[in-house]
C-alpha positions as CSV (number, residue, x, y, z in Angstrom):
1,X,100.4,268.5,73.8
2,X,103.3,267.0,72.8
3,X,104.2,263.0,72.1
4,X,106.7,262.2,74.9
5,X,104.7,263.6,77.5
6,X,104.3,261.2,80.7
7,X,103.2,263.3,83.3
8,X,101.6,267.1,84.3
9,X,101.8,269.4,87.2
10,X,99.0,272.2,87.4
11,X,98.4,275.3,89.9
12,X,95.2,277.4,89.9
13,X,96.1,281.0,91.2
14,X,98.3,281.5,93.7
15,X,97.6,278.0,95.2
16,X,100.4,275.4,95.3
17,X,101.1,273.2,92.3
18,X,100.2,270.1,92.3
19,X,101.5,266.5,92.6
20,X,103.0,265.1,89.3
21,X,99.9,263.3,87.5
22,X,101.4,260.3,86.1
23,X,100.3,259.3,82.8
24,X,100.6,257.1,79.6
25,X,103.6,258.7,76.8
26,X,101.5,261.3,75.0
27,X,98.7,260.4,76.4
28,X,96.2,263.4,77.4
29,X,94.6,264.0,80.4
30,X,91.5,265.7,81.8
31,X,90.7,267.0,85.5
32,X,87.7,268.7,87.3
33,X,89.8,271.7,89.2
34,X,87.3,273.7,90.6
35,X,87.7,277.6,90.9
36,X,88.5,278.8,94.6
37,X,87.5,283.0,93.6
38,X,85.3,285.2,92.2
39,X,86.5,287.2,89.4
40,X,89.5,286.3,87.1
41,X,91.3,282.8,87.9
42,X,94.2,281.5,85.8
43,X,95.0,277.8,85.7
44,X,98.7,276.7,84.9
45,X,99.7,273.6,83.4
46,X,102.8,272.0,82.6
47,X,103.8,268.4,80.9
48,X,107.0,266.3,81.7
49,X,108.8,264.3,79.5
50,X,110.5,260.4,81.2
51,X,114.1,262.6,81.5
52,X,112.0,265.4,83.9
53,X,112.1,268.0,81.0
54,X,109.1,270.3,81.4
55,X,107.0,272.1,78.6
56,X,106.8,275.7,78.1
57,X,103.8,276.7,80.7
58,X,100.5,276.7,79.9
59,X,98.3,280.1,80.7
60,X,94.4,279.7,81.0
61,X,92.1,282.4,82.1
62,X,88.9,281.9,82.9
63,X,85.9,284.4,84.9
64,X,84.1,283.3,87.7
65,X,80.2,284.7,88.7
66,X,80.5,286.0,91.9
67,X,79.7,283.4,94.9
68,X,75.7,282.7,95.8
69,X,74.7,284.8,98.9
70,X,74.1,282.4,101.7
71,X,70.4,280.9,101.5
72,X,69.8,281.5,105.3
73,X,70.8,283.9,108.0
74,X,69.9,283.5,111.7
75,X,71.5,285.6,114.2
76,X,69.5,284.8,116.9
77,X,69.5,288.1,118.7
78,X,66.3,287.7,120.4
79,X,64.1,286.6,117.2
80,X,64.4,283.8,114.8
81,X,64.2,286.1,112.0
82,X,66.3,285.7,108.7
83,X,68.7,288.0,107.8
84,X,68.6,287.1,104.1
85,X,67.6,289.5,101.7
86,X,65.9,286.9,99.1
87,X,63.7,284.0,100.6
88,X,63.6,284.3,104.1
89,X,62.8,281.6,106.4
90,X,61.8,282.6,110.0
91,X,62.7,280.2,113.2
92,X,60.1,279.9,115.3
93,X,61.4,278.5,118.8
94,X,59.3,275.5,120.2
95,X,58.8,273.0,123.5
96,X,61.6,275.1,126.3
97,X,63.6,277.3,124.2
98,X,64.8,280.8,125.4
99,X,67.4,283.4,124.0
100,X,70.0,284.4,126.3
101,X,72.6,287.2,126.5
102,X,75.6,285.2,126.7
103,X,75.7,284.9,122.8
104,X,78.7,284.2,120.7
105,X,77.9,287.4,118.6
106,X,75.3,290.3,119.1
107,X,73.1,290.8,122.0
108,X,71.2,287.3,122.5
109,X,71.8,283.6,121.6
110,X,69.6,280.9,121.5
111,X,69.5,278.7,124.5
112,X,68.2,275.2,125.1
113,X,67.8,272.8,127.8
114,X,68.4,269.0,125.9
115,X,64.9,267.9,126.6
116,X,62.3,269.9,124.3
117,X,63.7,272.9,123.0
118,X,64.8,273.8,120.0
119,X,64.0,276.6,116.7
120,X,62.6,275.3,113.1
121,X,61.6,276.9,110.0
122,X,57.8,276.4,108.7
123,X,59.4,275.4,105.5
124,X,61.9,273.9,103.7
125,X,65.2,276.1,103.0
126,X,67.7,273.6,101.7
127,X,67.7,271.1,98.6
128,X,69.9,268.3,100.0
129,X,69.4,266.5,97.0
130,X,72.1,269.1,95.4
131,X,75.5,270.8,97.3
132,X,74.5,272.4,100.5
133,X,76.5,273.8,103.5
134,X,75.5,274.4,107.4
135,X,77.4,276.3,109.9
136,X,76.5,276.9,113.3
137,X,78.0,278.4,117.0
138,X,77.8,276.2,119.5
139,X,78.7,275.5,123.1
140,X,77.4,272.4,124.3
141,X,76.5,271.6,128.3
142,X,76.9,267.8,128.6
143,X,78.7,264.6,126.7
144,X,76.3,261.7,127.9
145,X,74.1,261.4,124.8
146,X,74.0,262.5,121.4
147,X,73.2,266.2,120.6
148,X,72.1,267.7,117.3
149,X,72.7,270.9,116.6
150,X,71.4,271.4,112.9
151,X,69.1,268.8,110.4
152,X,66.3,269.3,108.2
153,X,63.6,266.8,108.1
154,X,62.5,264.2,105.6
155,X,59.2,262.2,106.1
156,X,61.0,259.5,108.3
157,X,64.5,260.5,108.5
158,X,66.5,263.3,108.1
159,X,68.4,264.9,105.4
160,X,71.6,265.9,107.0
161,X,72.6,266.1,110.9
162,X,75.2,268.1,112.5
163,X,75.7,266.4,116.0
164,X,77.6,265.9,118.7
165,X,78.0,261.6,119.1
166,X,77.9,260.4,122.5
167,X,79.7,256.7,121.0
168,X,82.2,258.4,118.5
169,X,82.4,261.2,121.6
170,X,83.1,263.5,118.0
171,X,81.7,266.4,116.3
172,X,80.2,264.3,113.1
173,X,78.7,265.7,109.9
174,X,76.7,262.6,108.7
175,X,73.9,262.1,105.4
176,X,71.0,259.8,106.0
177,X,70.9,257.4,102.6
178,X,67.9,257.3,102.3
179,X,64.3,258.3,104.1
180,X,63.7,255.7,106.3
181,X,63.7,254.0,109.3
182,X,67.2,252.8,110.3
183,X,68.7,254.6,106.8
184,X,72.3,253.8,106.2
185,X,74.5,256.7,107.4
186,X,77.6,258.2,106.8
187,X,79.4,260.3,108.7
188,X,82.8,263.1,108.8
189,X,84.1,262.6,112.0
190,X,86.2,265.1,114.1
191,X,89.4,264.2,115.0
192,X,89.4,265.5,118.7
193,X,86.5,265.1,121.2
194,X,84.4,268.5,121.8
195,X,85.2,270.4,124.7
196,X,82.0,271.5,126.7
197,X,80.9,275.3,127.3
198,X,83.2,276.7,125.1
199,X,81.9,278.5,121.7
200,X,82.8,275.9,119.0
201,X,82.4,276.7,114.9
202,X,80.8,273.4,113.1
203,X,79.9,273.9,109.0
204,X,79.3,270.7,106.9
205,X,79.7,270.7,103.6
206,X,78.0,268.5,100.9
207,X,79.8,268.9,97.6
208,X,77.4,267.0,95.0
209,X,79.5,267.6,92.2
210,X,82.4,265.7,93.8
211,X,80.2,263.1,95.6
212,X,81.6,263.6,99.3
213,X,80.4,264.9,102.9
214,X,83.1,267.3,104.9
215,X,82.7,268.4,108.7
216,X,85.4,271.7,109.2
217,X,85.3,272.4,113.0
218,X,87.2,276.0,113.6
219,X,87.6,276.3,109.9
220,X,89.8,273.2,109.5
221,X,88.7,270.2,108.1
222,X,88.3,267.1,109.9
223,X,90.0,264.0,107.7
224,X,89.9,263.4,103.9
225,X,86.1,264.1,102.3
226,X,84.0,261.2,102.6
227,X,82.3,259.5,99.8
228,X,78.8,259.8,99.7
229,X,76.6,258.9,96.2
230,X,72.6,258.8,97.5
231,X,71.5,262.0,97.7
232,X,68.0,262.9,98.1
233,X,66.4,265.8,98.9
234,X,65.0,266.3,102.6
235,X,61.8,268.5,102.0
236,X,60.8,269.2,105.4
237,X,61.9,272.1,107.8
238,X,65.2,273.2,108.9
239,X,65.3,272.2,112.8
240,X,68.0,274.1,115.0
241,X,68.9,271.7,118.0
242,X,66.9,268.5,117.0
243,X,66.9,265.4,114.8
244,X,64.1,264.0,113.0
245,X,64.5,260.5,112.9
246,X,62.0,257.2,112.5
247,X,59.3,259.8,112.1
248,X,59.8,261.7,115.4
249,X,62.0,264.3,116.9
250,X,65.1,263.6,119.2
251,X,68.4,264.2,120.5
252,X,67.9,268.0,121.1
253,X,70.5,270.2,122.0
254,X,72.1,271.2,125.1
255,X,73.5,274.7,125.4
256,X,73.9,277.6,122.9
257,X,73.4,277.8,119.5
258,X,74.2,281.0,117.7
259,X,74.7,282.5,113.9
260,X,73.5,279.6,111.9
261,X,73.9,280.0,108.5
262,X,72.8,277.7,105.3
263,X,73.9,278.0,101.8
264,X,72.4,276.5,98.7
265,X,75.8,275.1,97.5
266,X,79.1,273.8,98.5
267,X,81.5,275.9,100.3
268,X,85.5,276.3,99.2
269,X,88.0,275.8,102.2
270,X,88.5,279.5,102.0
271,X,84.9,280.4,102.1
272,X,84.8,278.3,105.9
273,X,87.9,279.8,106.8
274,X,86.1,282.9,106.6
275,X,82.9,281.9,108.1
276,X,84.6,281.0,110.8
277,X,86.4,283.9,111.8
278,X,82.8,285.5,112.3
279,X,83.5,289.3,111.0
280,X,81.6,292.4,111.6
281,X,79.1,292.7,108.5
282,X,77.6,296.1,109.5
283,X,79.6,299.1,107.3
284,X,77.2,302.1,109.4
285,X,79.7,302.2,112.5
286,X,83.1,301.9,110.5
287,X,83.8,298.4,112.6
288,X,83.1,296.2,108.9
289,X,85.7,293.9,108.8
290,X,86.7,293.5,112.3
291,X,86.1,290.2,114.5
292,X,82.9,289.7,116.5
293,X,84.5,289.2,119.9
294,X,82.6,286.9,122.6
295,X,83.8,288.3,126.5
296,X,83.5,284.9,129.0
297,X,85.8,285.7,132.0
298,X,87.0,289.6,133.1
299,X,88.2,290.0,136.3
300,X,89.5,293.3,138.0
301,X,91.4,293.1,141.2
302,X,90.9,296.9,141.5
303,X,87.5,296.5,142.0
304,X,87.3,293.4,144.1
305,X,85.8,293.0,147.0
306,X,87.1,290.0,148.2
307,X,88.2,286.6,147.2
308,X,87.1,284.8,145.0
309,X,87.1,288.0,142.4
310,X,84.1,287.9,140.7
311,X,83.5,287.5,137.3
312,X,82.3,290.4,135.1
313,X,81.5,289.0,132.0
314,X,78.3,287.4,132.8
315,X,79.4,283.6,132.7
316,X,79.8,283.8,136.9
317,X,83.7,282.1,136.5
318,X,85.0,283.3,139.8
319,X,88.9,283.3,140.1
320,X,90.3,281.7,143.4
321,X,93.2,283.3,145.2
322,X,95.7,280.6,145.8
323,X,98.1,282.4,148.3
324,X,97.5,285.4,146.0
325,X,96.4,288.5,148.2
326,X,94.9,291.6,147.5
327,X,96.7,294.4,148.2
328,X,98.2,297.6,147.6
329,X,99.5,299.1,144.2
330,X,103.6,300.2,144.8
331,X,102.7,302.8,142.2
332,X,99.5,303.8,143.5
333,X,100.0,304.1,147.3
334,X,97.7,307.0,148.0
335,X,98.1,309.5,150.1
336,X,95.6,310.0,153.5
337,X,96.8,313.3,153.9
338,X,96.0,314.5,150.6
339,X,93.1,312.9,150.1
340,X,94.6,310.3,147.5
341,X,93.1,306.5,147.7
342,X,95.2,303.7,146.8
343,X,94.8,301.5,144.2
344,X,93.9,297.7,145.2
345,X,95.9,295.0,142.5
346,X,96.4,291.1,143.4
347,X,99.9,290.4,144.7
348,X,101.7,287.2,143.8
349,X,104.9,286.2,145.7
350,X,106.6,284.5,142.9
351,X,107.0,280.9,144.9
352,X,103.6,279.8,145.5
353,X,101.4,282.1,145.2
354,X,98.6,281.7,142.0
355,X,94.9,282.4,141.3
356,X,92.4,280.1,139.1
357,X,89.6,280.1,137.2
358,X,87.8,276.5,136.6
359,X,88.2,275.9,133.0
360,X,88.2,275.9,130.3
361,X,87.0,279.2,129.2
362,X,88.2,279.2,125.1
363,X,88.1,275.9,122.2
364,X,91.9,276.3,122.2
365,X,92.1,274.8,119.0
366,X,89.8,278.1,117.7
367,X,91.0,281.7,117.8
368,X,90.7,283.1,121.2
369,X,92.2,286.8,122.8
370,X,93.7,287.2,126.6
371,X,95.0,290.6,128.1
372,X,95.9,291.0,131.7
373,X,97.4,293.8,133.5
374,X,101.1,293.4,135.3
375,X,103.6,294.7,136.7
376,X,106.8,292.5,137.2
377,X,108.7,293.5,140.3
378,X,112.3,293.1,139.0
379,X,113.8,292.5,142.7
380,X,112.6,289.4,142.9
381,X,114.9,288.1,139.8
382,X,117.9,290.2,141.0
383,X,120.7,287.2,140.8
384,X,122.0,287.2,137.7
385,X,123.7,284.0,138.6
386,X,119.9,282.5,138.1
387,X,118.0,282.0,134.8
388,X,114.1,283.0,135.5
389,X,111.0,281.7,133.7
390,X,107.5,283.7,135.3
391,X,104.0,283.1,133.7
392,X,101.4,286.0,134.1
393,X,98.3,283.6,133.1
394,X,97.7,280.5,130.7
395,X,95.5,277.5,130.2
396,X,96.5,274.3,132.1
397,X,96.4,270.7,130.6
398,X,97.8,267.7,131.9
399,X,101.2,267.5,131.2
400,X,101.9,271.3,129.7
401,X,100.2,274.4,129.4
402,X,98.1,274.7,126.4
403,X,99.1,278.4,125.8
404,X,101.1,280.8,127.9
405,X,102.3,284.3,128.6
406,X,105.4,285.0,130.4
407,X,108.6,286.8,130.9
408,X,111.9,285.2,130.7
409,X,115.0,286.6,132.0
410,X,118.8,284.6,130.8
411,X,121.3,284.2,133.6
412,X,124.0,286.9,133.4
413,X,121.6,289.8,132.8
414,X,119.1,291.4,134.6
415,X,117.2,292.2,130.9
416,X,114.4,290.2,129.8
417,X,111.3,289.7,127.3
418,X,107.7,288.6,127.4
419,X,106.8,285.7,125.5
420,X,103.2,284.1,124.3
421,X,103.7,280.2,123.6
422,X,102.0,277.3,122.5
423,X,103.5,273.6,122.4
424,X,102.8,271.1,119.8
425,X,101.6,268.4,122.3
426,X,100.2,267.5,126.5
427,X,103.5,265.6,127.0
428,X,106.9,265.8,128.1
429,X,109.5,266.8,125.4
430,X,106.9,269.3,124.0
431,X,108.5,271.9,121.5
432,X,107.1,275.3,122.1
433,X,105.9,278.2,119.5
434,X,106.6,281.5,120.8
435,X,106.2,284.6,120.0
436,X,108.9,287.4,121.6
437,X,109.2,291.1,122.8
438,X,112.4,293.3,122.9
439,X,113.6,294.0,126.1
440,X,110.7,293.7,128.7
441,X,110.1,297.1,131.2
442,X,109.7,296.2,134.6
443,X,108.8,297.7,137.9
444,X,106.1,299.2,136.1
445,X,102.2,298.5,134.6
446,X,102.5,296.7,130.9
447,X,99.3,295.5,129.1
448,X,99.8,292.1,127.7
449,X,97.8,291.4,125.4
450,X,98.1,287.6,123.6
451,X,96.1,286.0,120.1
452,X,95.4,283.3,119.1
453,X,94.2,283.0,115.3
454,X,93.0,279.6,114.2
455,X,92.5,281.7,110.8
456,X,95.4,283.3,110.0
457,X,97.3,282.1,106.8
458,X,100.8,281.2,107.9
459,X,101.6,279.7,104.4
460,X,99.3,278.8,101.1
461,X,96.3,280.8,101.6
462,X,94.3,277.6,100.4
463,X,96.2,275.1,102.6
464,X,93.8,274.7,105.7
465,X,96.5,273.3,107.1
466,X,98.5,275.9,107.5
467,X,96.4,277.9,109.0
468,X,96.8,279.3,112.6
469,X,99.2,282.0,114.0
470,X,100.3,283.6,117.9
471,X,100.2,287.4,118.0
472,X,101.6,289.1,121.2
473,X,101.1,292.8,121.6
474,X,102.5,295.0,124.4
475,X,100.5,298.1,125.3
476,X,99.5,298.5,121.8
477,X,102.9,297.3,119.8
478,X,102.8,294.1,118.1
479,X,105.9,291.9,118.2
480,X,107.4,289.2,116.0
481,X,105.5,290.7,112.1
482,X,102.5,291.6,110.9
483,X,101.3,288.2,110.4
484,X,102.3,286.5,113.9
485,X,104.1,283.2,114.5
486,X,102.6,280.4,112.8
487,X,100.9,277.9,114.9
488,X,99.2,274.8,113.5
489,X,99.4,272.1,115.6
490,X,96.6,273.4,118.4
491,X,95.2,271.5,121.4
492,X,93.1,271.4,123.9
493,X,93.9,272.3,127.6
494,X,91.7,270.8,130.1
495,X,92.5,272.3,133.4
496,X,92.0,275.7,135.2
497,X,93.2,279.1,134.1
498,X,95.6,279.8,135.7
499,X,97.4,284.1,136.8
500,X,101.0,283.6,138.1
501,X,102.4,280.1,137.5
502,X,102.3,276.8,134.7
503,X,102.4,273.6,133.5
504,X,105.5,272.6,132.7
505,X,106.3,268.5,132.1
506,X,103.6,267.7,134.9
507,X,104.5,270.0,137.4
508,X,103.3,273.6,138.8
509,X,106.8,276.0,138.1
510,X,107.1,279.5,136.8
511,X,105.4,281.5,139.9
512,X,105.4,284.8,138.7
513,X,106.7,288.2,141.3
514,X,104.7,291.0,141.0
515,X,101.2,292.4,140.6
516,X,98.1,291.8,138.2
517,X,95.2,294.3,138.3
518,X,93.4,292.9,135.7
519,X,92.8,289.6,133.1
520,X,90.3,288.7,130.4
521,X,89.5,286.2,128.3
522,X,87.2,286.0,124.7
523,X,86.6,284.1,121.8
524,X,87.6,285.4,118.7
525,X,91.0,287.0,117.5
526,X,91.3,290.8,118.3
527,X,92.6,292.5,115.9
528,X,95.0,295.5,115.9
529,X,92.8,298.7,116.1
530,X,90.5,296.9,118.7
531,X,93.1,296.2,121.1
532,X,94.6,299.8,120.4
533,X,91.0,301.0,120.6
534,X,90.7,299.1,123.9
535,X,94.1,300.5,125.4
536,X,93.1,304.1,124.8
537,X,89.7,303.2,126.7
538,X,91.5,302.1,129.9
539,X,93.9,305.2,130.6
């Protein structure tokens, strides 16, 4: 150290460096960084003299024991059991729970009604007197009260609750102060309200070493850490979808609960970000790595009988022709004669006519994946003369579409690309994100195929807040890079999906002119081989 030193800048890995740390002339200086990897880390440090001189840089390389396994595993697939290979801990569901098959990952979820049914361990699994984090899937039914999706019981209180607040109307992580009646309580707080039946990632996070609470909800964290100095430890069982409270059980959940997992220590940023992207764990099948997607709308015009078209996925979200007919593929006509049958696709005018789906279907501020069959009939945007902006499908808010896919075609040409969008706000004057093909085919049948990732690093892999990026893929070529567009500024649409028209600046525009045969929806962010996987499946 030398004498004239009045201020240091550090950087741990490849993580950015850190705000000058003022101090006095020569003075040293000590800081708890903690590591964010297994392995290897290397801390940097630098010292600045009054004139903004730096010292030569200083190297520091240090091992790190690889992370503690998580200290529970419930995947809820038609059993409480624990997936754990140490300790495990089975749920055993009580009062009017059930497991159903619209799960958020494998074949069942865990399903309860808001009046007696929840899951709970027959013995204590967390310390909460030490660092602990929760996770848990949820999709929640109703708003009026307060919902708890995760706790574990004390004597008279609980230790920690995971909960949906009817008064904040928030997502809140809170800590009980103490085990008793009416215990002081403090709480992280979302920053948005939740959105109800859509799958929703909650983890909380009690870092005892830095004295502080943290709710993440899709992997980002809500607000600053909260303070938080009274530990004690909560030596009851762990209760999925109720609170213990004033020495009896309340505020159980209503909806789905699914993949809850407990750890026995505080979680990095990174380590939620992963959680939260929900990856395939099993190496047998070659599919290790990939995300665990969640299907909740798939529609198919080709099969349809009649309007509404009825929804495939399981979730029974019918989509409403508005004006949109069903009729007869131009590239499929058939042939009586021959014996040939026509193909059936919806038909959309590209002036008024739409279809809808009551929504919404996805947590647009998590990752979600849309594909839907088109074909644009170029005829309809003949006059060069004319600029043309057509949406094949999106999610409605009030004032702007949340998110978007469409083609758009610049006066003087008759050549145009297909876009996936996002804008930064539900207002007027909204700046839009897009992601952009090369020249768009037309007057023929295109998958579109649109991502969001709520994961994605768009910048410092540590920096939750850059996190978040728009991938569009036609047939099975990704546009705009390897890493998409970055995106971090997500919100919530809460209108109708919406096949052949927007929301643009509080009015209905964009009518699309053409056909769609088919549209999904699911949570989670498809990756690359899936949707070229799922291409070579529908030829």
């Amino acid at each position: 150290m030398q004498s004239d030193v009045t201020s240091y800048q550090w950087k741990l890995n490849s993580g950015k460096i850190s705000d000058p740390i003022l101090v006095s002339k020569g003075a040293p200086l000590s800081r708890t960084i903690a590591p964010d990897q297994a392995g290897e880390n290397t801390l940097q440090v630098l010292g600045y003299d009054d004139a903004g001189n730096s010292s030569l840089t200083g190297y520091y390389s240090f091992n790190v024991k690889g992370a503690e396994l998580p200290s529970g595993i419930w995947h809820l697939d038609n059993s409480g059991s624990d997936s754990t290979t140490a300790t495990a801990h089975t749920l055993t569901t009580g009062g009017a729970a059930t497991y159903s098959a619209l799960a958020r990952a494998g074949s069942h979820t865990l399903n309860l009604d808001g009046t007696s049914g929840y899951a709970a361990t027959s013995q204590t699994v967390l310390d909460t007197g030490k660092s602990f984090s929760v996770s848990a899937w949820v999709r929640l039914k109703d708003a009026s009260r307060n919902y708890t999706a995760l706790s574990q019981a004390g004597t008279t209180a609980s230790g920690f609750q995971l909960y949906y607040s009817s008064a904040y109307k928030a997502w809140i992580f809170n800590r009980h102060g103490s085990d008793i009646a009416g215990p002081v309580i403090t709480r992280s707080i979302s920053a948005m309200p939740p959105t109800l039946n859509v799958w929703t990632h909650l983890t909380g996070v009690y870092d005892a070493a830095a004295g502080s609470i943290q709710l993440y909800v899709n992997g980002r964290p809500q607000g600053e850490p909260v303070s938080f100095t009274t530990p004690w430890n909560a030596t009851g069982a762990l209760q999925v979808g109720r609170l213990h409270a004033s020495a009896a059980y309340s505020e159980y959940f209503a909806g789905q609960i699914d993949e809850v997992h407990v750890w026995s220590r505080a979680l990095a940023d990174s380590e939620v970000i992963q959680d939260a992207a929900l990856e395939d764990e099993d190496a047998t099948d070659g599919t290790a790595g990939s995300p665990l997607m969640a299907l909740l709308g798939s529609w198919n015009a080709t099969t349809a009988a009649s309007s509404p078209i009825a929804d495939e996925s399981g979730y029974g979200h019918s989509m409403a022709l508005n004006g949109a007919t069903l009729a007869i593929d131009p590239d499929n006509p058939g042939d009586p004669d021959l014996g040939l049958p026509s193909r059936q696709v919806m038909a959309l005018n590209g002036t008024s006519n739409y279809a809808s789906v009551a929504g919404p279907l996805t947590d647009d501020t998590g990752s979600f994946t849309a594909t839907a069959w088109v074909r644009l009939d170029s005829h309809k945007l003949a006059d060069t003369s004319k600029s043309y902006q057509v949406q094949v499908l999106g999610q409605s808010g009030t004032t702007q579409s949340s998110w978007g896919v469409w083609y758009e075609q610049p006066a003087g040409t008759t050549q145009g690309k297909w876009y996936f969008g996002r804008p930064n706000k539900d207002a007027t004057g909204a700046s839009w994100t897009k992601a952009q093909s090369e020249v768009a085919q037309t007057d023929t049948w295109v998958r579109l195929t649109l991502v969001y990732d709520a994961q994605q690093a768009s910048g410092d892999e540590t920096d939750t807040a850059t996190h978040g990026a728009l991938f569009l893929y036609v047939d099975t070529t990704q546009v705009d890079g390897d890493h998409g567009v970055p995106f971090t500024t997500p919100w919530q649409g809460g209108g109708q999906i919406e096949v052949g028209r927007a929301r643009t600046d509080g009015a209905a525009t964009r009518y699309f002119p053409g056909h769609v045969a088919s549209v999904r929806v699911w949570a989670g962010a498809m990756n690359a081989s899936q949707i070229g996987d799922m291409y070579a499946d529908e030829q």
